[in-house]
N, C-alpha and C positions, 0 to 999 in steps of 0.2 A: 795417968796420962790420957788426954782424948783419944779414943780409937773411933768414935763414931759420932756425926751433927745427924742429928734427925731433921730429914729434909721437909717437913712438914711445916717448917715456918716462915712465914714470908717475913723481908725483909730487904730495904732498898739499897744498900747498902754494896758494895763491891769491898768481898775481902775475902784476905790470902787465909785459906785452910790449913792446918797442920800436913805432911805428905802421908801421913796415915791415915787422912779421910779418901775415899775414893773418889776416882774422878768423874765419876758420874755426881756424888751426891756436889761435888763442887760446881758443875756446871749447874747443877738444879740451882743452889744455890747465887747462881749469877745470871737465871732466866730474866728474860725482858719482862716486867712488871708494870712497862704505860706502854699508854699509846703513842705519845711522842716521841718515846723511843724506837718503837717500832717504824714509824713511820719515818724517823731520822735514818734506819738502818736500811731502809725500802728507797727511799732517797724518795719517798712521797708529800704530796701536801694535802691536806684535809679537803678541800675544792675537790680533790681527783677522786674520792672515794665513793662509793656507790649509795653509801646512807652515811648518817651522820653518827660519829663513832660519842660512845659514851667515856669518859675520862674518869668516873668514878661509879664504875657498873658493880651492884653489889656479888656479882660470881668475879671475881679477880682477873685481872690480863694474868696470865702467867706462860711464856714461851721460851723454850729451852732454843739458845741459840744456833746449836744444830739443826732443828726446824727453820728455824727462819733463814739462814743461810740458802736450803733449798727453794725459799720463795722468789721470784722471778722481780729483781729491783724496775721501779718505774712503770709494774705493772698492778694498778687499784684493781683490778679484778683477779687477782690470782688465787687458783681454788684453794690452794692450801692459808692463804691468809685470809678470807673470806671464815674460812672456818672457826678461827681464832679473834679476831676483828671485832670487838663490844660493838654494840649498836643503842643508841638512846630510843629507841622504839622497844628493846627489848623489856623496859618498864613499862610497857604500856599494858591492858589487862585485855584478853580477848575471850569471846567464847572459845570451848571445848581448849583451850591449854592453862592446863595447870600445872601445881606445885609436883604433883606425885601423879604421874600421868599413866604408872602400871601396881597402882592402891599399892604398892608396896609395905608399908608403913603398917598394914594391917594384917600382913603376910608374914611379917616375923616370928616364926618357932620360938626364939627367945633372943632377945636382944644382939643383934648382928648375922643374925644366921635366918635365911628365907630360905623356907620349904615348901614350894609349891608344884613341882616335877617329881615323878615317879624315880624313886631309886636314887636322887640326887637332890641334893643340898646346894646354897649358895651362900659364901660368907665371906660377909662386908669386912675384910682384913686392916680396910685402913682409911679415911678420908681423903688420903695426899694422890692427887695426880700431878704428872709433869707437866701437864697440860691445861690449859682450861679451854676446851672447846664450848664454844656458843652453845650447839644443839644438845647440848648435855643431859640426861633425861635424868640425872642423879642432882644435880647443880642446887636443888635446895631439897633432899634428902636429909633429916634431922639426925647429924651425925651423931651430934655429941650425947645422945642416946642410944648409942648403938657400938662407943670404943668397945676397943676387947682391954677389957678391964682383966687383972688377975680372976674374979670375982666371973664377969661374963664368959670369959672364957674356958672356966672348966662347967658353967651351966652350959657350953657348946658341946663341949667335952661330953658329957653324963647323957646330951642329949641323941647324938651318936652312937654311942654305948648302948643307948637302950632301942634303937631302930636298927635289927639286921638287916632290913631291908635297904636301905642307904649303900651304895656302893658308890659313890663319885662325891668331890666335893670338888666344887667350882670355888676359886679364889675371884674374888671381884673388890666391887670400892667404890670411890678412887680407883688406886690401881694398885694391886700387888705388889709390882715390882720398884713402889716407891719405900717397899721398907728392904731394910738392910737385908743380907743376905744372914748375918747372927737370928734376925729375928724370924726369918723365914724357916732359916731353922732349926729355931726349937717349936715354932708353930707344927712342922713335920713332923718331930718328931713324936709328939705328942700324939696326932694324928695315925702315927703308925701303929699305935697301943690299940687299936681296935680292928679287928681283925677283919672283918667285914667290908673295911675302904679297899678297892683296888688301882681306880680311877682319880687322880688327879690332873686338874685341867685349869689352869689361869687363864684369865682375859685383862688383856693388857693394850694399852695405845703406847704408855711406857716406852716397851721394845721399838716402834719406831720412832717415837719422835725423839728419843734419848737412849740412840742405839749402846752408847757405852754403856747401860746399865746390866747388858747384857754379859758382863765379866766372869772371866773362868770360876771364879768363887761359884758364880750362879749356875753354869753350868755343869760345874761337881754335882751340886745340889742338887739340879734336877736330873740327874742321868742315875740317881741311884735305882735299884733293882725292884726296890719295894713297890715302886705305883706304876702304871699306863702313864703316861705322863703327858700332856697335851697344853701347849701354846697358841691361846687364841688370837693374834694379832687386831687391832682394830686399824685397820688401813682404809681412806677411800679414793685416793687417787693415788697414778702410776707416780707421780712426778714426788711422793713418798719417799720412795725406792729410791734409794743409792747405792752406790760401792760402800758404804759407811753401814749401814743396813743389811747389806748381803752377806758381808765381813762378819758382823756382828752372829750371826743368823747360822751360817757357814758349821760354827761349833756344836750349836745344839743340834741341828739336823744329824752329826757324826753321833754325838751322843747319845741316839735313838730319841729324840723328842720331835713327837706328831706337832707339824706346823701347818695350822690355819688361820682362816681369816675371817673377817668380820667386816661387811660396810657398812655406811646409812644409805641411804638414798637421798642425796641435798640437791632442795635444788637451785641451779647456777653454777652449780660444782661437777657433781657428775652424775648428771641426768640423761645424758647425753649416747648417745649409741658407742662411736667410737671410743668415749673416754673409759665407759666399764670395760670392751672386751681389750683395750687398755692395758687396764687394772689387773685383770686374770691372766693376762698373758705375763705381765711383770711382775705377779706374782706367783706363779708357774716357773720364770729365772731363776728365783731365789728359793724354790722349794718349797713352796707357801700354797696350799691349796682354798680355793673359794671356797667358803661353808654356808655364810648368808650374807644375803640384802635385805638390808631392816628398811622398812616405812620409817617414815620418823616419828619418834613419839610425841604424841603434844605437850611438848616439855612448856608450863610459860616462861615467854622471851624467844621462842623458836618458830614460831609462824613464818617467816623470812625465807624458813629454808622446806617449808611442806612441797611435796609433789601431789598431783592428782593421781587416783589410784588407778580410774584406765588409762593413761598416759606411763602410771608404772608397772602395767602389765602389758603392754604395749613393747615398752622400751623390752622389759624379759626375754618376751615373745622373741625377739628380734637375738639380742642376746643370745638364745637358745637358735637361731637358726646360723649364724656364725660361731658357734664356740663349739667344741667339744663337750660332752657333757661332764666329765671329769675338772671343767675349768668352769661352768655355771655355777652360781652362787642360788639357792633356794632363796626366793622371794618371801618375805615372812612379812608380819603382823603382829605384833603381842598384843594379848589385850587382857588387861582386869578379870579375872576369876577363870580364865580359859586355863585348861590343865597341859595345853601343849603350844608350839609357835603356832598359827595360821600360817597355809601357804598361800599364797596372792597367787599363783600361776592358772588362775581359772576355776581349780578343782576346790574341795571340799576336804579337800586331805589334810592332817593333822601331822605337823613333821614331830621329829624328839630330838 
């Protein structure tokens, strides 16, 4: 009997799942996949839009229709579609953005697993996001050299094993939370065999834009005793946030999982004074604490959405004179061979 579609394959297709599949991986399964779709569901037409969209961009449309549901119909600027929104300029080849904009590719410990932070590991669990966001800094990261193969992943395994000094593994991607909660885990469980991890920490866009995914099966799972447990959200605007999201959100918080967040810095989106302390404030309702504001990476295809960096320490500055400091997000940087985030906030200081 089917118990599980691996939601990793795309397909245009609208069709009925067994009631055994969950309903997250069924909506994934029925995310908007063009542009004309999306624009029929926006009640847009192509004249309205701010650049001209691509209809065969090789990083994929793909939007879980509970996203787009919160995008504002009849408005071509809205930040949340903006972010999502192909652009035929994104083919185009610029200085300083490229494929692998934080050399990752040469950072691999052993296939699927980056080790470039003290005490902490990061491992590419899966290719599949719900989402395909434009600024993607992963978007042509050379997956299919990096699956957890049986094979690859006990070379993860061993390699763990043999550094006590490792205490945290960051789940990343894609997104974690696009694999099943079975395969999750036996991935923990695995994981618990070494005695030396204490720290578990996912980074996921997942949890918002495909709140259902966020199901009691998941939150057994991560409430168990063995790790720290920590949920990184990637959110960049308030208008994210729903009752759908908060609901979602609501369980893990009871189940002692540390929730924070993650933004970019885009600009046209939320560059904006208002729109960050925004952002921290709504996600302060929901229990969700700011951790950072990323620069953007020069991902290529992403030039569209760069900020200037004294205009984004400007914007901080400002930030930091209206917020609280417990609701500021650390303005960071990453860069190629650096052993920690840079902070933008002026100083020279190196965060962890």
């Amino acid at each position: 009997m089917l118990t599980e579609i691996e939601p990793g394959v795309d397909t245009s297709d609208r069709i009925s799942l067994l009631d055994t599949v969950p309903d997250w991986q069924k909506e994934l399964r029925n995310a908007v996949r063009s542009v004309d779709e999306l624009l029929r569901l926006l009640e847009l037409k192509r004249g309205d839009l701010p650049w001209q969209p691509d209809d065969h961009p090789r990083f994929p449309v793909r939007i879980p229709a509970s996203f787009v549901r919160r995008m504002q119909k009849g408005d071509p600027r809205d930040p949340l579609l903006l972010q999502v929104l192909p652009a035929a300029l994104e083919k185009q080849t610029l200085p300083g953005y490229v494929a692998d904009p934080l050399a990752e590719v040469g950072q691999s410990a052993t296939p699927g697993l980056i080790h470039k932070y003290q005490g902490r590991v990061l491992i590419l669990a899966t290719e599949t996001c719900a989402v395909h966001c434009r600024y993607c800094f992963r978007q042509h990261f050379p997956y299919g050299e990096n699956r957890l193969s049986t094979d690859q992943w006990q070379r993860i395994l061993d390699y763990l094993h043999a550094d006590p000094s490792i205490s945290e593994v960051i789940f990343s991607g894609g997104d974690p939370l696009s694999l099943s909660n079975n395969k999750l885990e036996r991935l923990l469980t695995d994981l618990a065999r070494v005695p030396h991890l204490t720290t578990l920490r996912l980074h996921s866009r997942t949890a918002v834009v495909l709140p259902s995914r966020l199901d009691q099966g998941l939150v057994t799972l991560l409430s168990q005793k063995r790790w720290r447990t920590l949920l990184v959200l990637h959110c960049n605007h308030a208008r994210e946030l729903n009752e759908e999201v908060a609901a979602a959100l609501l369980p893990m918080r009871k189940a002692g999982v540390t929730l924070l967040n993650q933004a970019v810095l885009l600009s046209g989106i939320n560059d904006q004074l208002n729109t960050q302390v925004e952002l921290s404030q709504a996600l302060f309702d929901q229990g969700v604490l700011p951790y950072y504001l990323h620069l953007l990476d020069p991902v290529a295809g992403a030039a569209r959405f760069q900020t200037d960096d004294r205009a984004a320490r400007e914007l901080w500055q400002a930030m930091q004179a209206k917020l609280p400091g417990y609701l500021l997000p650390r303005l960071v940087r990453e860069t190629p061979g650096e052993t920690a985030k840079t902070w933008m906030n002026g100083s020279h200081e190196r965060s962890t």
